[in-house]
mmCIF file of the N, C-alpha and C atoms, coordinates in Angstrom:
data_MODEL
# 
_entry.id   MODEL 
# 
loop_
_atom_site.group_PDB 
_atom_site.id 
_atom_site.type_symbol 
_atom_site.label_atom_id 
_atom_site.label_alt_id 
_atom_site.label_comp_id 
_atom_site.label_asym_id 
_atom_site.label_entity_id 
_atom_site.label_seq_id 
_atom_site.pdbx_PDB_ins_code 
_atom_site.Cartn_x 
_atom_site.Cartn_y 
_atom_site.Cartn_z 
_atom_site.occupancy 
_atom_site.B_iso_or_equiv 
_atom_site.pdbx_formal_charge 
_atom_site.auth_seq_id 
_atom_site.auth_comp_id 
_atom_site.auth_asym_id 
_atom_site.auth_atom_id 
_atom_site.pdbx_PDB_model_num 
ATOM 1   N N  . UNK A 1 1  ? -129.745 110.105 35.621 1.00 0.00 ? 1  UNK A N  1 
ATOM 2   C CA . UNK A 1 1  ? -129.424 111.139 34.670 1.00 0.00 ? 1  UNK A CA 1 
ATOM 3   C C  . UNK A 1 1  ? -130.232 110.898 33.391 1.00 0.00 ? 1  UNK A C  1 
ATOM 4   N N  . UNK A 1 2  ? -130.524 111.330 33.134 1.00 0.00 ? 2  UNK A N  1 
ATOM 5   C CA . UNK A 1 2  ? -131.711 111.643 31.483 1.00 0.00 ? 2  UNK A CA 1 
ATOM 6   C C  . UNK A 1 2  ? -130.688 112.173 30.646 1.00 0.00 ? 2  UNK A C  1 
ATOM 7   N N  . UNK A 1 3  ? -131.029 111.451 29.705 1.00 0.00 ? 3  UNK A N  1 
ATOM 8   C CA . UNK A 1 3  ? -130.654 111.657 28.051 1.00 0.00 ? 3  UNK A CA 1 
ATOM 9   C C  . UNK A 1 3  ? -131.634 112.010 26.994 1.00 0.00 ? 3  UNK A C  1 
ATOM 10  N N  . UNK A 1 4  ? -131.145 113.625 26.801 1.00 0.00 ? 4  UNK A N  1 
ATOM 11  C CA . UNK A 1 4  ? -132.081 114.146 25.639 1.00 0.00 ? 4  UNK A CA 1 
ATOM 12  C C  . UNK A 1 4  ? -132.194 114.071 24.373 1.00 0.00 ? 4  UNK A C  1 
ATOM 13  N N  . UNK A 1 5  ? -130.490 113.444 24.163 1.00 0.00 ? 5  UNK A N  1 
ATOM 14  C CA . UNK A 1 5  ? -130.192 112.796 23.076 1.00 0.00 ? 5  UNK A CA 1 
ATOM 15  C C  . UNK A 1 5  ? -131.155 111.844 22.456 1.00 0.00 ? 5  UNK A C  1 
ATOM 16  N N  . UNK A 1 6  ? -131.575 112.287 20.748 1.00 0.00 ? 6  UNK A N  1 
ATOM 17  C CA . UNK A 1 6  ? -132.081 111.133 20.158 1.00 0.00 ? 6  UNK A CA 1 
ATOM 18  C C  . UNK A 1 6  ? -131.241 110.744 19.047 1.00 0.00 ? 6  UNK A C  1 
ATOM 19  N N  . UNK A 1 7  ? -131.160 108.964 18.999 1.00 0.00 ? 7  UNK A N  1 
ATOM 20  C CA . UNK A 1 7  ? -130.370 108.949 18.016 1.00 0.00 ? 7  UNK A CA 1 
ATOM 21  C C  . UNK A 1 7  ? -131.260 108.151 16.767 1.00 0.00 ? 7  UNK A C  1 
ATOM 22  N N  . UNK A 1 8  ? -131.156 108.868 15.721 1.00 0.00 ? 8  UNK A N  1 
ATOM 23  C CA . UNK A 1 8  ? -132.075 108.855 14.528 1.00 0.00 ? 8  UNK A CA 1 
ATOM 24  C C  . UNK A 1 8  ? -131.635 107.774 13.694 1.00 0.00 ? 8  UNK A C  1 
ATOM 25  N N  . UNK A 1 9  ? -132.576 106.898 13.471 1.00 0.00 ? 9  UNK A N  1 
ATOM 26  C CA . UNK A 1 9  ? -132.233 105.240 12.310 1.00 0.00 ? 9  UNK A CA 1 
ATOM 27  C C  . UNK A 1 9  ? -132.009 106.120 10.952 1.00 0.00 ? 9  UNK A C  1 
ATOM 28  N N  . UNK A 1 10 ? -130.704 105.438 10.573 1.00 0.00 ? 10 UNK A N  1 
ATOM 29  C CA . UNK A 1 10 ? -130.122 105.368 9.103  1.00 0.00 ? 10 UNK A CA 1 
ATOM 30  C C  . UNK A 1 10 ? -131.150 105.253 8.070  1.00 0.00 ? 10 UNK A C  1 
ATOM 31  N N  . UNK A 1 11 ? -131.044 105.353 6.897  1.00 0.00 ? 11 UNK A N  1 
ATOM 32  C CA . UNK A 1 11 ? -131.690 105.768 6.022  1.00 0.00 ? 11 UNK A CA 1 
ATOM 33  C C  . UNK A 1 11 ? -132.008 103.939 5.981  1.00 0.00 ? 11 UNK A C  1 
ATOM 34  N N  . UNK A 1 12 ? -131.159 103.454 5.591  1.00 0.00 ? 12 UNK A N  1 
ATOM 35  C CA . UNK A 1 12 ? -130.630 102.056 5.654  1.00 0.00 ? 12 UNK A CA 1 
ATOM 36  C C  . UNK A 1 12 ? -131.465 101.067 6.571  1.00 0.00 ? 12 UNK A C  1 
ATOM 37  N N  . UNK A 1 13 ? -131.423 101.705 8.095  1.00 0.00 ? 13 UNK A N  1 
ATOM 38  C CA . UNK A 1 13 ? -132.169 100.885 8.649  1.00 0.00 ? 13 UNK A CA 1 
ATOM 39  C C  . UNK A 1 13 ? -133.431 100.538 8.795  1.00 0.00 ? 13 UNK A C  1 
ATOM 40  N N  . UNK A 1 14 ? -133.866 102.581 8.415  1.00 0.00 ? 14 UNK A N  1 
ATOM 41  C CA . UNK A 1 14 ? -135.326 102.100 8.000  1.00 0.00 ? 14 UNK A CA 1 
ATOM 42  C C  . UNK A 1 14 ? -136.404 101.335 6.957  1.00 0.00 ? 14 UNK A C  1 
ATOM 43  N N  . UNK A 1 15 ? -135.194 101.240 6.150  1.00 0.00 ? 15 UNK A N  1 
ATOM 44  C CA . UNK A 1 15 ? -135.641 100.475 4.774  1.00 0.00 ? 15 UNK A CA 1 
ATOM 45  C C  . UNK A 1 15 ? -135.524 98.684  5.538  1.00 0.00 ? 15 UNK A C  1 
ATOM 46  N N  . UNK A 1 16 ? -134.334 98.739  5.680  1.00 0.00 ? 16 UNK A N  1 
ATOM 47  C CA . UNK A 1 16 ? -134.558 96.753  6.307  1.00 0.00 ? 16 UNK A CA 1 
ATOM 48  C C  . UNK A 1 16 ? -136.111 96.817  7.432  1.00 0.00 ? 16 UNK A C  1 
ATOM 49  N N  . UNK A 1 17 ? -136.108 97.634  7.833  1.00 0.00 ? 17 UNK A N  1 
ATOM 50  C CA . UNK A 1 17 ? -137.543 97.124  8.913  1.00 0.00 ? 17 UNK A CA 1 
ATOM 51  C C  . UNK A 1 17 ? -138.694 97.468  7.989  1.00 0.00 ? 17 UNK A C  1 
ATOM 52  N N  . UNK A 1 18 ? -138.561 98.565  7.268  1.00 0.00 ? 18 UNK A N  1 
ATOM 53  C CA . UNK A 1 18 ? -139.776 98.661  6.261  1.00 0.00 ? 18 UNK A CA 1 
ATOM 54  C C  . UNK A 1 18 ? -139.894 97.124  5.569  1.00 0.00 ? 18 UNK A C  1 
ATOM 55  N N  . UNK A 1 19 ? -138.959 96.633  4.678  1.00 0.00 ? 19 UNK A N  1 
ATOM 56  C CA . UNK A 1 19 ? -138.812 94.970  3.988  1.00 0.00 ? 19 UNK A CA 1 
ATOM 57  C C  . UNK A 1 19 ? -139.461 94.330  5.195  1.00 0.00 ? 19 UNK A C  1 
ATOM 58  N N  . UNK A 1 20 ? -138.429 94.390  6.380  1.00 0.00 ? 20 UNK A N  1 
ATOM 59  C CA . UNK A 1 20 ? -139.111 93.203  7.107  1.00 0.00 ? 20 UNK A CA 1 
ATOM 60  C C  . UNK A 1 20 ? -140.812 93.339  7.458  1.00 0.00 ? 20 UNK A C  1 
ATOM 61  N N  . UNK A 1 21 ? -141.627 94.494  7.671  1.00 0.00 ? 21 UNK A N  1 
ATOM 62  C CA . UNK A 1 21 ? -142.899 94.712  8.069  1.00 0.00 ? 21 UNK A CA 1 
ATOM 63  C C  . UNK A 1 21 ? -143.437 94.069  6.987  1.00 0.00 ? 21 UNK A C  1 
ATOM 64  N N  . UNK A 1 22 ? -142.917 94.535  5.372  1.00 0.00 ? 22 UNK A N  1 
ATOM 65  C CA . UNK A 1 22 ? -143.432 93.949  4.225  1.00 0.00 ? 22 UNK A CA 1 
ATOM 66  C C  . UNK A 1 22 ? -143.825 92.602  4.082  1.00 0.00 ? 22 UNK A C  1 
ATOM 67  N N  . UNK A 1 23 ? -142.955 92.113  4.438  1.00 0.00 ? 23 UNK A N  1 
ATOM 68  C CA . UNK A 1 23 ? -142.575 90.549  4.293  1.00 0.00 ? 23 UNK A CA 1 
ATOM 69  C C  . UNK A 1 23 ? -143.422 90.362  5.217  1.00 0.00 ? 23 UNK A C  1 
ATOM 70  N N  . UNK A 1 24 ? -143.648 90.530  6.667  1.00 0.00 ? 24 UNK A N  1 
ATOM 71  C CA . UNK A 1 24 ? -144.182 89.811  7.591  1.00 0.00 ? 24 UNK A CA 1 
ATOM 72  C C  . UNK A 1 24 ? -146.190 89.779  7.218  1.00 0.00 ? 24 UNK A C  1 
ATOM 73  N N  . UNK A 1 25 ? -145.907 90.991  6.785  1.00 0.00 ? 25 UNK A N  1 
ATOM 74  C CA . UNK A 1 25 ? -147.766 91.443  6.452  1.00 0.00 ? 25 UNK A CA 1 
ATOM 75  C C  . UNK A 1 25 ? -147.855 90.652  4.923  1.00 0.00 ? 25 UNK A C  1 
ATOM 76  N N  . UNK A 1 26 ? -147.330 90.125  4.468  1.00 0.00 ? 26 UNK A N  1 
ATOM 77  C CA . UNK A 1 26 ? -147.385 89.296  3.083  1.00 0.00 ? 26 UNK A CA 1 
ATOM 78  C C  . UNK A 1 26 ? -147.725 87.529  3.394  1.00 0.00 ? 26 UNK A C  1 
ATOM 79  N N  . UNK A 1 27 ? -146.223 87.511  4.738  1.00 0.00 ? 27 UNK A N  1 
ATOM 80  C CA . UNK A 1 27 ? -146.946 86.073  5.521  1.00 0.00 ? 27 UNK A CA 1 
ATOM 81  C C  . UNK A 1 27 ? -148.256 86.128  6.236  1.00 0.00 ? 27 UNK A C  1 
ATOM 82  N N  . UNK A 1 28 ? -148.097 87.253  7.034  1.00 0.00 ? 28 UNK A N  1 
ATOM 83  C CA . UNK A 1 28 ? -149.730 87.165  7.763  1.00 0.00 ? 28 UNK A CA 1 
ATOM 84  C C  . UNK A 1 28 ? -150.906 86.947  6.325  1.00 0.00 ? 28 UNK A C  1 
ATOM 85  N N  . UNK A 1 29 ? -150.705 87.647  5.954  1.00 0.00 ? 29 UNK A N  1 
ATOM 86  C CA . UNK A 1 29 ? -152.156 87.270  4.437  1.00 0.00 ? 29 UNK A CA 1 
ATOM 87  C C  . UNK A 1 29 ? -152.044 85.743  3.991  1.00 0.00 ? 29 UNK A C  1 
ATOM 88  N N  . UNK A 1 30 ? -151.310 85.475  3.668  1.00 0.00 ? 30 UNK A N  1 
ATOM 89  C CA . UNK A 1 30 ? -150.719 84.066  3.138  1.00 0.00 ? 30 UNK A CA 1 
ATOM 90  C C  . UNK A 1 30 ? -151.216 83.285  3.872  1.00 0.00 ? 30 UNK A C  1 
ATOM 91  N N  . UNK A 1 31 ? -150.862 82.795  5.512  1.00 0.00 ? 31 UNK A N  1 
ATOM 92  C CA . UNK A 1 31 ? -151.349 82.122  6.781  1.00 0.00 ? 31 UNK A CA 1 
ATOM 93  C C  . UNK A 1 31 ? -153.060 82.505  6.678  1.00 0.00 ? 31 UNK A C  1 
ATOM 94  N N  . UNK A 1 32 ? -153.578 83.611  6.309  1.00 0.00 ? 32 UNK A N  1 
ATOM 95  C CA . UNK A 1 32 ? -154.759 83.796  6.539  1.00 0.00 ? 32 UNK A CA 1 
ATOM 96  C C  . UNK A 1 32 ? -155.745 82.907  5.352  1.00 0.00 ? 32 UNK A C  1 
ATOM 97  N N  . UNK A 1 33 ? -155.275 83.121  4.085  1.00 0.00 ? 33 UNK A N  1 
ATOM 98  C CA . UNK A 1 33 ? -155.248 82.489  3.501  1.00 0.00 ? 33 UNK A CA 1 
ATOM 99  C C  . UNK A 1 33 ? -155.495 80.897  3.442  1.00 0.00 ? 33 UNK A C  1 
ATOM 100 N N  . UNK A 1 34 ? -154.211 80.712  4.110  1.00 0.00 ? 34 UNK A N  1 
ATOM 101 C CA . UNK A 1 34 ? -154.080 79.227  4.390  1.00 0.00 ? 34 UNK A CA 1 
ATOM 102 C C  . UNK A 1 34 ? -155.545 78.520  5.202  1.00 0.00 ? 34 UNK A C  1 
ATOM 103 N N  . UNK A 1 35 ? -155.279 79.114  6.512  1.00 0.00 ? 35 UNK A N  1 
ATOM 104 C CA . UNK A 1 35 ? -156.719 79.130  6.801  1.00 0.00 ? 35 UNK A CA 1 
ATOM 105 C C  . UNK A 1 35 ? -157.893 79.203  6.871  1.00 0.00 ? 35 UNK A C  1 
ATOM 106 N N  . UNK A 1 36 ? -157.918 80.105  5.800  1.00 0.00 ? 36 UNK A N  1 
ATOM 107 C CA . UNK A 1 36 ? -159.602 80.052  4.971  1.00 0.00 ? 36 UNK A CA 1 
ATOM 108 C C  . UNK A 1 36 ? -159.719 78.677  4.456  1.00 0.00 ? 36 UNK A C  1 
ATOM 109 N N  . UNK A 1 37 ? -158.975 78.336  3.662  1.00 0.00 ? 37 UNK A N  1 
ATOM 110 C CA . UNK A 1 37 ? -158.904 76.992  2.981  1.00 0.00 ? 37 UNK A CA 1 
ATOM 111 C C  . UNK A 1 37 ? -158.949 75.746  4.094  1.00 0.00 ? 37 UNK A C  1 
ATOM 112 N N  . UNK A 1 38 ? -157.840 75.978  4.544  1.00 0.00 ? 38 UNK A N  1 
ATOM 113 C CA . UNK A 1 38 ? -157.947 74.612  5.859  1.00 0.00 ? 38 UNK A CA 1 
ATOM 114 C C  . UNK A 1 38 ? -159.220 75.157  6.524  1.00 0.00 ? 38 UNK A C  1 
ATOM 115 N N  . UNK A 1 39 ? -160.492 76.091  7.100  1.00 0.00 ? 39 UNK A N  1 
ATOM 116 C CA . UNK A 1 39 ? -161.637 76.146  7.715  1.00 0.00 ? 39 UNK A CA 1 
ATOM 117 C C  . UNK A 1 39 ? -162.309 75.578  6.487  1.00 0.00 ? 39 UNK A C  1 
ATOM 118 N N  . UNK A 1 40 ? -162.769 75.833  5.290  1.00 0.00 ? 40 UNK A N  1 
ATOM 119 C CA . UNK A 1 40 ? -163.595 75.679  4.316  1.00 0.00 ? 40 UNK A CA 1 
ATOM 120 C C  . UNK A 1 40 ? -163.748 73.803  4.258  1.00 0.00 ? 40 UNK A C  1 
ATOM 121 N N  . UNK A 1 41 ? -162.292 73.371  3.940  1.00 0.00 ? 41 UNK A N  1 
ATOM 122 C CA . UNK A 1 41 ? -161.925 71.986  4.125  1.00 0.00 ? 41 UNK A CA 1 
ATOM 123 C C  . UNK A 1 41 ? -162.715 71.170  5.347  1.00 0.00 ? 41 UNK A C  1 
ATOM 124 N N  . UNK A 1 42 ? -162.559 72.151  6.381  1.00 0.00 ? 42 UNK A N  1 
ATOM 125 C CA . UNK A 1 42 ? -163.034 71.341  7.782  1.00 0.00 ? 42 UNK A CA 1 
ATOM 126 C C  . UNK A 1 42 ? -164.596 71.258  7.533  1.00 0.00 ? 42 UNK A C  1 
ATOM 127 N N  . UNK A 1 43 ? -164.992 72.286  7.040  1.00 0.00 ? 43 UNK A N  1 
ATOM 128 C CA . UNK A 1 43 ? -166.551 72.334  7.116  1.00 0.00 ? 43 UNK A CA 1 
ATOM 129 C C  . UNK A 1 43 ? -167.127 71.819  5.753  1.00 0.00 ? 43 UNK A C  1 
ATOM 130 N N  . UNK A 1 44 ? -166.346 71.602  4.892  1.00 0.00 ? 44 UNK A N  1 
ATOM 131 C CA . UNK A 1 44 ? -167.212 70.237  3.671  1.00 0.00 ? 44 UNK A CA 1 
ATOM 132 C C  . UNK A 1 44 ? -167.117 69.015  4.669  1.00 0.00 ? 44 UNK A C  1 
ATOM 133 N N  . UNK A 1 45 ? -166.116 68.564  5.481  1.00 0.00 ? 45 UNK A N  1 
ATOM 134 C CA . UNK A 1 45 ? -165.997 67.543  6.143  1.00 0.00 ? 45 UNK A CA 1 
ATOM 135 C C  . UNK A 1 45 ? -167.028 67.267  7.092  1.00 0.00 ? 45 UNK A C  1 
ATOM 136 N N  . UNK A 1 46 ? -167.328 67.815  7.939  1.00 0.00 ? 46 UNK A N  1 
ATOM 137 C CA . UNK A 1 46 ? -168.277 67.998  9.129  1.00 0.00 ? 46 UNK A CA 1 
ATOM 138 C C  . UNK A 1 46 ? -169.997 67.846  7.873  1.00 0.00 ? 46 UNK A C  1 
ATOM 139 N N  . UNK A 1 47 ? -169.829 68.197  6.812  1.00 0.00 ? 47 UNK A N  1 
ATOM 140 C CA . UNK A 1 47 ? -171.090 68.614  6.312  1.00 0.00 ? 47 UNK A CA 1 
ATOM 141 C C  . UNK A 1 47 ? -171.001 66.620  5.716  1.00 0.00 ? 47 UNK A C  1 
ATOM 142 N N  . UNK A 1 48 ? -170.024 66.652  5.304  1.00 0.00 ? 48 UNK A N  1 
ATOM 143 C CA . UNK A 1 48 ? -169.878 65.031  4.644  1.00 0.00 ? 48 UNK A CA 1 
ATOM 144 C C  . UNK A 1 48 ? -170.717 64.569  5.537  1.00 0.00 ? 48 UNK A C  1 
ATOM 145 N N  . UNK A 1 49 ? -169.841 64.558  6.521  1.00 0.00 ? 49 UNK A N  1 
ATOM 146 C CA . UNK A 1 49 ? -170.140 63.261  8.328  1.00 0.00 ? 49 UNK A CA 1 
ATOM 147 C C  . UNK A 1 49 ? -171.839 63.149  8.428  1.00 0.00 ? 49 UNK A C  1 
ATOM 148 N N  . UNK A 1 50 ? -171.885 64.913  8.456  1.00 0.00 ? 50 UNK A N  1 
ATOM 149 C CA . UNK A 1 50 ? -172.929 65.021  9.071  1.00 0.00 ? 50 UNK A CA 1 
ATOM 150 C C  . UNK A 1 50 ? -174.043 64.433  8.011  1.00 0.00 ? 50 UNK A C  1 
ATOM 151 N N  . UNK A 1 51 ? -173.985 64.729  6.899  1.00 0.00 ? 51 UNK A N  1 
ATOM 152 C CA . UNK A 1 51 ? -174.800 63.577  5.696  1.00 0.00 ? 51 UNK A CA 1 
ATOM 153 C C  . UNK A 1 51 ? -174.677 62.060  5.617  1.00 0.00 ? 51 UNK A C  1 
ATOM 154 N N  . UNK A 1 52 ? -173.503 61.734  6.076  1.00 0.00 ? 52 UNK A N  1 
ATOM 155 C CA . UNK A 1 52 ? -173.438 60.297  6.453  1.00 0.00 ? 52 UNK A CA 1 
ATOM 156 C C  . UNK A 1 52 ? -174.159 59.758  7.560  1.00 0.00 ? 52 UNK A C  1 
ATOM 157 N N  . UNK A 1 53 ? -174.021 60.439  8.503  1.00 0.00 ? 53 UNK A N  1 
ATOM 158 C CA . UNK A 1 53 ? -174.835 60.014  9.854  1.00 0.00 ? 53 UNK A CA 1 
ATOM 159 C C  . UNK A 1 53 ? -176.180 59.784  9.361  1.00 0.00 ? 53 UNK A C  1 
ATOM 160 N N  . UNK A 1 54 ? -176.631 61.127  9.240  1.00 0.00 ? 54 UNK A N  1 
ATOM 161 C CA . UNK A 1 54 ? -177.830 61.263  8.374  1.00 0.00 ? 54 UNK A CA 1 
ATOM 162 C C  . UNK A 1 54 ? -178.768 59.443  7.953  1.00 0.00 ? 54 UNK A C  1 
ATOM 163 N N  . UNK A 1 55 ? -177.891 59.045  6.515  1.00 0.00 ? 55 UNK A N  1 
ATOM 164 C CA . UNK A 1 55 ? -177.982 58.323  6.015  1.00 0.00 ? 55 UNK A CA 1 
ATOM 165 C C  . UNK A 1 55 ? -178.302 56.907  6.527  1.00 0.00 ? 55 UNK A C  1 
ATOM 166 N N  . UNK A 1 56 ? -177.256 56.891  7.308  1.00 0.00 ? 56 UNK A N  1 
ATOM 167 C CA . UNK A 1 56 ? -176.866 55.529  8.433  1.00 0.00 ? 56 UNK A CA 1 
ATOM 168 C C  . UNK A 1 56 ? -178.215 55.571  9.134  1.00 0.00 ? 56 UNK A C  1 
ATOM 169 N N  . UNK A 1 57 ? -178.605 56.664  9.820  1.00 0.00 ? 57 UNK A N  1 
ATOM 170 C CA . UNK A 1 57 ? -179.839 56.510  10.763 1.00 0.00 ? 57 UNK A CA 1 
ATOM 171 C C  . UNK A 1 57 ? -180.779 56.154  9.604  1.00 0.00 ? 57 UNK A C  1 
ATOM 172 N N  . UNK A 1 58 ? -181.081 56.923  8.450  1.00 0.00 ? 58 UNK A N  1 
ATOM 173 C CA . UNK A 1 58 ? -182.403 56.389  8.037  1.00 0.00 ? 58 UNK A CA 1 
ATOM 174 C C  . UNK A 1 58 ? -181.735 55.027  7.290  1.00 0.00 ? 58 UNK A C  1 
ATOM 175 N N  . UNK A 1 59 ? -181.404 54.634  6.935  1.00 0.00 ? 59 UNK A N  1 
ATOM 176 C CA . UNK A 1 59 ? -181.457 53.225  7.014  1.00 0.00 ? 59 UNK A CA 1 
ATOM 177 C C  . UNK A 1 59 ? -181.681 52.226  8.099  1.00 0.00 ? 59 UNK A C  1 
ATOM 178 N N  . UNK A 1 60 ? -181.108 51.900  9.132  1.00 0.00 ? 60 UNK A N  1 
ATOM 179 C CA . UNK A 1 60 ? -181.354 51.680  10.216 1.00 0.00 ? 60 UNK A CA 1 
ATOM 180 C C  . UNK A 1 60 ? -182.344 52.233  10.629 1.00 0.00 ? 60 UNK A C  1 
ATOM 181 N N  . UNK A 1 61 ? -183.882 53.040  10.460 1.00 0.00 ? 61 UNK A N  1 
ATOM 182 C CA . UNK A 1 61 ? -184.532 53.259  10.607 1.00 0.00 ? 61 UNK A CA 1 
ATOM 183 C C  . UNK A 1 61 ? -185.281 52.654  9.486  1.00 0.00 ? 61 UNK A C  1 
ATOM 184 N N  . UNK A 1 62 ? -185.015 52.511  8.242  1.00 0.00 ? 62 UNK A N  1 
ATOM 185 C CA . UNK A 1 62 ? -185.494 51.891  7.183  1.00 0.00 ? 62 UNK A CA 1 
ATOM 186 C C  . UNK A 1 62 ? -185.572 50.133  7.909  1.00 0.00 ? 62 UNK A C  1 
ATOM 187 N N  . UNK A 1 63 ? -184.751 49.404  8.026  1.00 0.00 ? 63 UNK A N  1 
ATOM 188 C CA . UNK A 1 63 ? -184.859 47.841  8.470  1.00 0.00 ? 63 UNK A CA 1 
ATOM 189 C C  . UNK A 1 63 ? -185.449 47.759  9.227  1.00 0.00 ? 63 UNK A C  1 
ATOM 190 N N  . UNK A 1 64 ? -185.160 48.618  10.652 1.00 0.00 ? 64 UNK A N  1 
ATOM 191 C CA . UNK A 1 64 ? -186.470 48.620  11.944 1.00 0.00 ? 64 UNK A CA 1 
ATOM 192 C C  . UNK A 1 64 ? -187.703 48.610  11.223 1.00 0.00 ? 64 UNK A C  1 
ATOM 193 N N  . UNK A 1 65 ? -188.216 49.614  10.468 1.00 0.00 ? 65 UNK A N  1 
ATOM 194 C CA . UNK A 1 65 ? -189.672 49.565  10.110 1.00 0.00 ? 65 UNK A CA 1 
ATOM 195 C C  . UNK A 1 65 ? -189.895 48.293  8.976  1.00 0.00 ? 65 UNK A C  1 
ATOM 196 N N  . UNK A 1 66 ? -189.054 47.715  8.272  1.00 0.00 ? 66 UNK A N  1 
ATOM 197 C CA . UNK A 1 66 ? -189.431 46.050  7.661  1.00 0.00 ? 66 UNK A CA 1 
ATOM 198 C C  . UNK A 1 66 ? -189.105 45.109  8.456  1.00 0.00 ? 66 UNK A C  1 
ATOM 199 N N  . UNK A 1 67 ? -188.514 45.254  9.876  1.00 0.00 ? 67 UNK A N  1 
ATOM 200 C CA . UNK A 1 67 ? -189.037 43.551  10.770 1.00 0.00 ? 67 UNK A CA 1 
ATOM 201 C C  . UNK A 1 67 ? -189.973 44.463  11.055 1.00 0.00 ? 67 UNK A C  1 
ATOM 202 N N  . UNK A 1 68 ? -190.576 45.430  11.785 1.00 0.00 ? 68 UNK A N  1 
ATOM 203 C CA . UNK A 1 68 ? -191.622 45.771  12.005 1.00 0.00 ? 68 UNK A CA 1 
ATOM 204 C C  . UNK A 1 68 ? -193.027 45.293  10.854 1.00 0.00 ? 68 UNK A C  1 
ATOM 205 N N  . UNK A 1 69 ? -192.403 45.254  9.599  1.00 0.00 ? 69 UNK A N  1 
ATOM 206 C CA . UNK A 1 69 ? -193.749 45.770  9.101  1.00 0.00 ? 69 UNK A CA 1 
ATOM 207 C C  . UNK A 1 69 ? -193.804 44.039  8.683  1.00 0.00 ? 69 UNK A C  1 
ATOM 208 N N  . UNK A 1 70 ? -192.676 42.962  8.749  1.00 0.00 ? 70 UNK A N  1 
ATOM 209 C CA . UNK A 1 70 ? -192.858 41.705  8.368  1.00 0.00 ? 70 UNK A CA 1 
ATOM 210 C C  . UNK A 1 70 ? -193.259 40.844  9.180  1.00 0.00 ? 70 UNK A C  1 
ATOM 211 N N  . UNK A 1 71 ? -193.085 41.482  10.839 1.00 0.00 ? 71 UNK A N  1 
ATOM 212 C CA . UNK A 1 71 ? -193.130 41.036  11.984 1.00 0.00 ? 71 UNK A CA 1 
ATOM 213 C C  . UNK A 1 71 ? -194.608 40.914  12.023 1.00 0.00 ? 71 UNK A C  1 
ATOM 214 N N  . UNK A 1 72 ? -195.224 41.874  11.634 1.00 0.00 ? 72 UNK A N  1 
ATOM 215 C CA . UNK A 1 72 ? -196.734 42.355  11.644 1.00 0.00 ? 72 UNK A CA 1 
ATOM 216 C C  . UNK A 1 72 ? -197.179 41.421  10.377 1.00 0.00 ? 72 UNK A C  1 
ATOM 217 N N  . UNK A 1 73 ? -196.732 41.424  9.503  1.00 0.00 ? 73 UNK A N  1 
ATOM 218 C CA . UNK A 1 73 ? -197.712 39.939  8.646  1.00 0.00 ? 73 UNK A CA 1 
ATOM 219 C C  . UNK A 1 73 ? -197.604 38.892  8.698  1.00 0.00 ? 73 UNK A C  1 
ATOM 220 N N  . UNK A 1 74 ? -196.237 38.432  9.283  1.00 0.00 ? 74 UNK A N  1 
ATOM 221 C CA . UNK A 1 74 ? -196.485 37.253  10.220 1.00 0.00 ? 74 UNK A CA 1 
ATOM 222 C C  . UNK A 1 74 ? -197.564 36.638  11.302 1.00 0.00 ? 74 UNK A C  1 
ATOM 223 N N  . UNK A 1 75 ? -197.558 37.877  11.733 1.00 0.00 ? 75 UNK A N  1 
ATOM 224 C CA . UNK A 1 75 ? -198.463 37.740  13.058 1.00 0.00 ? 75 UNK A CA 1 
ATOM 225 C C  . UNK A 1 75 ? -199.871 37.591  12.566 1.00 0.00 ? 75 UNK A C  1 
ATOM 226 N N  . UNK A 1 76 ? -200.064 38.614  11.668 1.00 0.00 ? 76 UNK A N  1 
ATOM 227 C CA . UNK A 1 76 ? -201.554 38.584  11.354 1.00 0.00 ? 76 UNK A CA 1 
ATOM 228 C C  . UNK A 1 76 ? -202.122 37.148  10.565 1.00 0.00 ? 76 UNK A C  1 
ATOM 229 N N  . UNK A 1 77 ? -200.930 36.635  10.161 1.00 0.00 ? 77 UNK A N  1 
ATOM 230 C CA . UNK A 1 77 ? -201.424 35.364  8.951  1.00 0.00 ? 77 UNK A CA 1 
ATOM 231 C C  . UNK A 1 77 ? -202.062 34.302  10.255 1.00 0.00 ? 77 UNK A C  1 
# 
């Protein structure tokens, strides 16, 4: 059996779900928010590392080339 009946939200009720949509689209921005910051955070980090690594190799590339280059005036003397 079908019901043609519609029954129409209170003036009342549409206002609490209007608040609640409010509220929820205020957290969604907020969380988005949040996350810009926590991504931005991640990627100074990764940029740190990745300058540290950086560093580490040319040094360690720096000492290799002085036994290399002391190794070599040893030898030659």
């Amino acid at each position: 059996m079908l019901y043609s009946a519609y029954l129409r939200p209170s003036r009342e009720l549409l206002e609490y779900y209007r608040k609640k949509i409010a509220e929820f689209d205020d957290e969604h921005e907020s969380m988005l928010q949040r996350l810009d910051q926590y991504k931005m955070t991640y990627e100074e980090q990764v940029s740190f590392v990745d300058e540290f690594i950086l560093a580490r190799r040319r040094e360690r590339d720096c000492v290799q080339i002085e036994t290399v280059r002391s190794t070599s005036l040893l030898l030659s003397l």
